[in-house]
C-alpha positions in Angstrom: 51.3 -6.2 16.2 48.1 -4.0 16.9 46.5 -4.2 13.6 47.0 -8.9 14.3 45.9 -8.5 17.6 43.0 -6.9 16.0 42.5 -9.3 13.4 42.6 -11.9 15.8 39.6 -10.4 18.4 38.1 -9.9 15.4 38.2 -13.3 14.4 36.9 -15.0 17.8 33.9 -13.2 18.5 32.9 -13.9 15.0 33.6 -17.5 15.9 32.1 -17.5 19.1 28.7 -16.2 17.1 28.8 -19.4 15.8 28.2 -21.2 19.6 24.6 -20.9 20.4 24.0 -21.8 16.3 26.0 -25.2 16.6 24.6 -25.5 20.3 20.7 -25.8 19.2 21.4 -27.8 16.6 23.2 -30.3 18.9 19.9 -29.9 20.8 17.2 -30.3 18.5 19.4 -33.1 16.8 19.0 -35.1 20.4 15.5 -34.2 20.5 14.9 -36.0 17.0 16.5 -38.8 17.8 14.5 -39.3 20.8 11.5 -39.7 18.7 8.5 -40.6 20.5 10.1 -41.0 23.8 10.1 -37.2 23.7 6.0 -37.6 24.5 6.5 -39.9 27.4 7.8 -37.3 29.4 4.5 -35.7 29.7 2.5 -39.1 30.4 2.0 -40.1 26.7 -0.5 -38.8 24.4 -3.4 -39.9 22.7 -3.6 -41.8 19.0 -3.8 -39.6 16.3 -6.7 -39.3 13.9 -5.3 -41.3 11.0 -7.4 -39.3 8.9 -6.0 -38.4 4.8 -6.3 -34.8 4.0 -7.9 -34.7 0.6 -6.0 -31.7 -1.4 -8.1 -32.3 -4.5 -10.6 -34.3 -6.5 -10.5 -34.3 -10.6 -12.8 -35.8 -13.2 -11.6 -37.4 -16.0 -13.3 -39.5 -18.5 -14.3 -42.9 -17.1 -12.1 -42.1 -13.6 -11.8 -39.8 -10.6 -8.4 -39.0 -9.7 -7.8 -37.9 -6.0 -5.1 -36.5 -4.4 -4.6 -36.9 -0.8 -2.4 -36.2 2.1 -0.7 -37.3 5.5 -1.0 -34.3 7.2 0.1 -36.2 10.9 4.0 -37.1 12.1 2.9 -40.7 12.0 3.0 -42.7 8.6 -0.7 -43.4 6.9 -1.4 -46.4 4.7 -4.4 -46.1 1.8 -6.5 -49.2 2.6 -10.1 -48.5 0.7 -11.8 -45.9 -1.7 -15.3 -45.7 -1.5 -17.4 -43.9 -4.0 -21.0 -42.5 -3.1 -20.4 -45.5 0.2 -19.6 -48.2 -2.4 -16.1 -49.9 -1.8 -14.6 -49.8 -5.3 -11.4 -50.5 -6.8 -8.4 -48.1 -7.6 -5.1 -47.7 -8.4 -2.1 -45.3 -7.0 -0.1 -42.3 -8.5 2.2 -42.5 -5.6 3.1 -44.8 -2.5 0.4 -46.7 -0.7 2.0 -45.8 2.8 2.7 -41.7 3.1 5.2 -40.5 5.4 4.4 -37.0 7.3 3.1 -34.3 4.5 3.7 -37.0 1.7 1.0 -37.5 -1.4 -0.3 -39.9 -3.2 -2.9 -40.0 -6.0 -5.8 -42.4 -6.3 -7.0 -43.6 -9.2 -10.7 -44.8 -9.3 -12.3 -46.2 -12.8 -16.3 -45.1 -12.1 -18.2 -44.5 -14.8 -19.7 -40.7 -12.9 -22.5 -38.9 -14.3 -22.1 -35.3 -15.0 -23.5 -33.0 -12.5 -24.5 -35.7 -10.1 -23.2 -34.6 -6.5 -20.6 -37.5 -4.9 -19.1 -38.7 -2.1 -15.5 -40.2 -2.1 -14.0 -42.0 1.1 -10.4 -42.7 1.7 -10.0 -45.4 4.3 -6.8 -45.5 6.7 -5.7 -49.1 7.0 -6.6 -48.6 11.0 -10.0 -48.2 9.7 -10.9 -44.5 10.0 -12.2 -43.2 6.7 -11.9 -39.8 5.3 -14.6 -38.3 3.6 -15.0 -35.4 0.8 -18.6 -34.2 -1.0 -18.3 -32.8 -4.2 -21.7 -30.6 -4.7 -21.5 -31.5 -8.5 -19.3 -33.8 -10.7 -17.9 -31.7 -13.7 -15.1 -32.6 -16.0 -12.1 -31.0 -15.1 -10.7 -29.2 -17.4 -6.8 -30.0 -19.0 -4.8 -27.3 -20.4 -5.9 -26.4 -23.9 -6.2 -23.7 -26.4 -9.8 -23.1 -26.0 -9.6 -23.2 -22.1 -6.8 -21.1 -22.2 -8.7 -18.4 -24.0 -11.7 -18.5 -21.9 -9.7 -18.1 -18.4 -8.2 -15.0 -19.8 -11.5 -13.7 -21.0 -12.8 -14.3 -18.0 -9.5 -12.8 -16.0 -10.2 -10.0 -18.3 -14.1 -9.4 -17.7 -13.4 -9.3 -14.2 -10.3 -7.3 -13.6 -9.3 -4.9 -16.8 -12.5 -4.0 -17.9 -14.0 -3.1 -14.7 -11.1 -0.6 -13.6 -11.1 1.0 -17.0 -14.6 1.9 -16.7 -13.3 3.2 -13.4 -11.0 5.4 -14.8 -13.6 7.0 -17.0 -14.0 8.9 -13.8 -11.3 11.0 -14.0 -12.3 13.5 -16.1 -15.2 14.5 -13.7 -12.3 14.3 -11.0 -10.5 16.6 -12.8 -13.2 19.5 -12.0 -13.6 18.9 -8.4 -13.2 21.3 -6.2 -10.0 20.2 -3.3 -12.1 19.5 -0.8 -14.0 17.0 -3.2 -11.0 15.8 -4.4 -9.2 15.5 -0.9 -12.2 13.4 0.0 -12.0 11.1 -3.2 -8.6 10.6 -2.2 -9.8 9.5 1.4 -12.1 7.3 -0.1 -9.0 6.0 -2.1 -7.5 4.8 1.0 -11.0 3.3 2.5 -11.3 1.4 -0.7 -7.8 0.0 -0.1 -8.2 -0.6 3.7 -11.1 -2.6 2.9 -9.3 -4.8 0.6 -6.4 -5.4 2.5 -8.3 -6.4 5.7 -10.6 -8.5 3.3 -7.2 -10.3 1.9 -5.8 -10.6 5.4 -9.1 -12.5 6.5 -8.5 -14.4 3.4 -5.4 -15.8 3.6 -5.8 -16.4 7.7 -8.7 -18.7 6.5 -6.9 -20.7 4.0 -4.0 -21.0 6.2 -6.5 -22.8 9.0 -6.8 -26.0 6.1 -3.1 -26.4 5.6 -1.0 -29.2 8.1 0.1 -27.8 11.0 3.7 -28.4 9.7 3.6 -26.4 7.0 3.4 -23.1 9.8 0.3 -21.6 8.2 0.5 -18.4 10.4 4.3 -18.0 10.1 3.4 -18.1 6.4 0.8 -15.3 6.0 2.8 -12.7 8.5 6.0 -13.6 6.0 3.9 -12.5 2.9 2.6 -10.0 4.6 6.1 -8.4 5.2 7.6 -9.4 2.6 5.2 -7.4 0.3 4.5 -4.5 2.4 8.4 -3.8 2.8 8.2 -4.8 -1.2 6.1 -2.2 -1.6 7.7 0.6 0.8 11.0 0.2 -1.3 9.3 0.5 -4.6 7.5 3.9 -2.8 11.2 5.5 -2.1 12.3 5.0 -5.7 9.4 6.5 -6.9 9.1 9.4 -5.1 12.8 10.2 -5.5 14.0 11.5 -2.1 10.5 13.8 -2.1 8.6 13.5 1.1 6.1 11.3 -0.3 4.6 9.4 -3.8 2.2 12.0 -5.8 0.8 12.2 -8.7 1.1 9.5 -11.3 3.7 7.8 -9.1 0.6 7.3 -6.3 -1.6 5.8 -8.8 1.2 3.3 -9.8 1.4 2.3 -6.6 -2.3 2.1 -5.8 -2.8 0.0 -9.6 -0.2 -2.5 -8.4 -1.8 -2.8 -4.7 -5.3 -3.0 -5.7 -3.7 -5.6 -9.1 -2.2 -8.2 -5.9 -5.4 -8.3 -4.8 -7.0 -8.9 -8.0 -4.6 -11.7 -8.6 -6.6 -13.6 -5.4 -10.1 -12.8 -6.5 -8.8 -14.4 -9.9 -7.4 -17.5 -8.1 -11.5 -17.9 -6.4 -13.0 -17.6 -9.9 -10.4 -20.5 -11.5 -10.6 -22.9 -8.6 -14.3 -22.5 -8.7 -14.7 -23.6 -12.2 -12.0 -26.3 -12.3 -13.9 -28.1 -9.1 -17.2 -27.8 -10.7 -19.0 -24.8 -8.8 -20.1 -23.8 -12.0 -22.5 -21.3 -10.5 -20.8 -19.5 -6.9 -17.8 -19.4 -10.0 -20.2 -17.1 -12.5 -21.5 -15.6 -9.3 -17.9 -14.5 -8.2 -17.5 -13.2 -12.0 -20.9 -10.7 -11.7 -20.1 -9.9 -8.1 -16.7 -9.7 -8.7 -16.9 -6.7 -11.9 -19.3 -4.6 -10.0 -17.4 -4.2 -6.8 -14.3 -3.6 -9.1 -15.4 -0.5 -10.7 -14.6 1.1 -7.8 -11.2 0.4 -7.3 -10.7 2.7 -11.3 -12.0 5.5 -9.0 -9.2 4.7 -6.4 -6.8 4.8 -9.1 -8.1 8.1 -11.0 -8.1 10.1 -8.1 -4.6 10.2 -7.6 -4.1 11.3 -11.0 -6.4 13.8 -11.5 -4.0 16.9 -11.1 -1.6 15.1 -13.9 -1.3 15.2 -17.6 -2.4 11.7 -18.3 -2.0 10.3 -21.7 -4.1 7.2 -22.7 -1.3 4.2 -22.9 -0.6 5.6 -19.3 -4.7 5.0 -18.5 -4.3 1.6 -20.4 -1.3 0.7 -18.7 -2.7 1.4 -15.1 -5.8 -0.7 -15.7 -3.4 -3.4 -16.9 -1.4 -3.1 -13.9 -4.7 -3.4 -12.0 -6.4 -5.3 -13.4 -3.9 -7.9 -15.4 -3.4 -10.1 -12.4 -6.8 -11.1 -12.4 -6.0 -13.5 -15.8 -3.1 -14.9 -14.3 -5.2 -15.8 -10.9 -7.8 -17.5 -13.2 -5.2 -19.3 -15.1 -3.4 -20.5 -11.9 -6.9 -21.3 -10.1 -7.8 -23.3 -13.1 -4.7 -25.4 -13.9 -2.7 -25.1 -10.9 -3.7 -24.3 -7.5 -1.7 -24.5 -4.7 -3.1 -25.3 -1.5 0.2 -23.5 -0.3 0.7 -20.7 -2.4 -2.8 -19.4 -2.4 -2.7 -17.9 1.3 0.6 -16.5 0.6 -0.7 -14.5 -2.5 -3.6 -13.3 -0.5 -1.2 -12.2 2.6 0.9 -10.6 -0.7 -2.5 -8.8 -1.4 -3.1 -7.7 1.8 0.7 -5.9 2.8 1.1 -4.3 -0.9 -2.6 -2.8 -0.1 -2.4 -1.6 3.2 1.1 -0.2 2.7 -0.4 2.0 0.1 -3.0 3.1 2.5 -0.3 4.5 4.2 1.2 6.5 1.3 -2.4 7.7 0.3 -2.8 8.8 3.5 0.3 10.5 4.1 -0.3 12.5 0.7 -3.9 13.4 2.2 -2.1 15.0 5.0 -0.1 17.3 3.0 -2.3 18.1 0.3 -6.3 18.2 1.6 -7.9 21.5 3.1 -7.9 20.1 7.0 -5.3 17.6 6.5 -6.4 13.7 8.0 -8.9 15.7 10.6 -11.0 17.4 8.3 -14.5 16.1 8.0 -13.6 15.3 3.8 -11.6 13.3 4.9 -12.8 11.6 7.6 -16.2 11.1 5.2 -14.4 10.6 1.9 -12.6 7.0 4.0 -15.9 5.8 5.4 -17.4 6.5 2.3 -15.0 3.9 0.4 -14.8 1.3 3.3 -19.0 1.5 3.1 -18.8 1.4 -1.4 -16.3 -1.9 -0.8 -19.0 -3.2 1.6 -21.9 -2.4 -0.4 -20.8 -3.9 -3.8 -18.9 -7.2 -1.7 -22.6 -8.1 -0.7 -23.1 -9.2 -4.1 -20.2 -11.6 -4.1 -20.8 -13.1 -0.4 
């Protein structure tokens, strides 16, 4: 009788959890269907802008293809293209009228000249046009063998070969004295601050050009999380119940935290090239492999007390450095107005999580601990290097 009543309690309050679920739903589900009625409560409000967000412009031979967006609750109808001010004709991908975050491709024949810099307009049928400059008309490039190959050399220039030269460090590390090395180890963690905050920024800027629907903020703090917690689990299997990562275990962790955010910088280079900015995308290459050589020291450090074979050095400048191919394959063929923030906000929790484990390995191990002046000049040292070598990308 005891062990039913039990049940039964049991069985309510697990119900009755249920109430203020079903309740808000019966809420919002009045608020939707009070539609616009909701806004005369408040006195009204005024007319939105009826303006298209344009997501992306392509070249192909003998057309431009543009894709744009209703980025407002209210539905937008394509009425006129214009091309350099010139109304010209087109034809749709997609539905003329576009509900709330809908798309729609236009399709404009126009015989463009390479290079040329252009205007398109996308007119509202309320009149308000929407205008996007392209600095430079360039044929966008389709998925093919040859561009395929050149991505990933690229991906590879700019990630892998930079942090191998990095690692060439390690065996000078190897014959520092420990307050040299607790210092480079500091400087580790600088190098990694840097870069996360540099993500963050990143990712809070892209965020700014999505809808407001699509919760931009919400969005960023969720990769954020998601990959620092992503990253604290991966830190207790590795260090196996110890009090902290060391050793080869630390520079796995710091490969894959600086590799995240090499996965972003390769996203830049792709969309650079695929939208024709031919030259701030071989800019971001040269600035790019310089201020990467750095990060090999950030991984060698670590490691410098370890037995390191050289598939274990290959395989941490691939972990590194890998990313960067896929981010110039994605930023080439496939960008994601949406996904590209989150990646950043990936890059910015998996490297300022390992900050933390970096740091909490400085404590135990450096002459001083986090106080001593190696330390405190070894992280101000690697924020200063990231600084130095990012003026050549900004």
């Amino acid at each position: 009788m005891e062990a039913g009543s039990a049940a039964s309690g049991g069985l309510g309050w697990r119900l009755w959890a249920l109430v203020p679920i079903v309740l808000l739903a019966l809420a919002v589900a009045l608020v939707v269907s009070l539609g616009d009625r909701v806004v005369d409560l408040v006195g009204g409000s005024p007319p939105s802008a009826d303006e298209f967000d344009v997501r992306r412009v392509d070249f192909r031979e003998g057309e431009i293809r543009v894709l744009v967006r209703n980025p407002q609750r209210d539905d937008l109808t394509i009425a006129v293209a214009t091309v350099d001010d010139a109304i010209v004709p087109y034809t749709l991908d997609g539905p003329a009228t576009l509900g709330r975050l809908r798309s729609s491709t236009i399709v404009i024949p126009y015989l463009w000249v390479e290079d040329d810099p252009i205007a398109i307009g996308v007119t509202s049928s309320t009149g308000i046009q929407t205008t996007t400059e392209v600095a430079a008309a360039r044929l966008t490039p389709e998925p093919d063998v040859h561009g395929f190959l050149g991505y990933g050399l690229i991906g590879v220039l700019v990630g892998v070969v930079p942090v191998a030269l990095g690692l060439l460090w390690l065996p000078s590390l190897r014959r520092a004295r420990p307050e040299w090395l607790a210092a480079f180890m500091a400087l580790t963690a600088g190098l990694l601050t840097f870069l996360g905050v540099e993500a963050l920024f990143e990712a809070l800027d892209l965020q700014a050009t999505l809808p407001a629907a699509f919760g931009g903020p919400g969005l960023v703090l969720l990769g954020l999380a998601a990959s620092a917690l992503g990253m604290t689990f991966l830190s207790a299997r590795l260090s196996r119940g110890k009090p902290g990562v060391t050793g080869l275990a630390l520079a796995l962790l710091v490969a894959i935290g600086i590799g995240v955010h090499n996965l972003g910088e390769g996203l830049a280079i792709g969309t650079s090239f695929a939208t024709g900015e031919l030259q701030l995308g071989g800019f971001l290459v040269i600035g790019f492999m310089v201020h990467n050589v750095t990060e090999g020291l950030g991984i060698a450090a670590p490691a410098s007390r370890e037995r390191v074979t050289f598939l274990w050095l290959a395989a941490l400048a691939l972990v590194a450095g890998g990313p960067a191919i896929l981010g110039t394959w994605i930023g080439g063929y496939a960008s994601s107005d949406l996904l590209t923030p989150l990646f950043f906000a990936f890059a910015a929790g998996a490297a300022l999580q390992v900050v933390v484990e970096v740091g909490r390995y400085v404590a135990r191990t450096a002459p001083g601990g986090l106080r001593s002046g190696w330390s405190i000049g070894g992280y101000l040292a690697g924020i200063a290097a990231m600084w130095a070598t990012g003026l050549l990308i900004g």
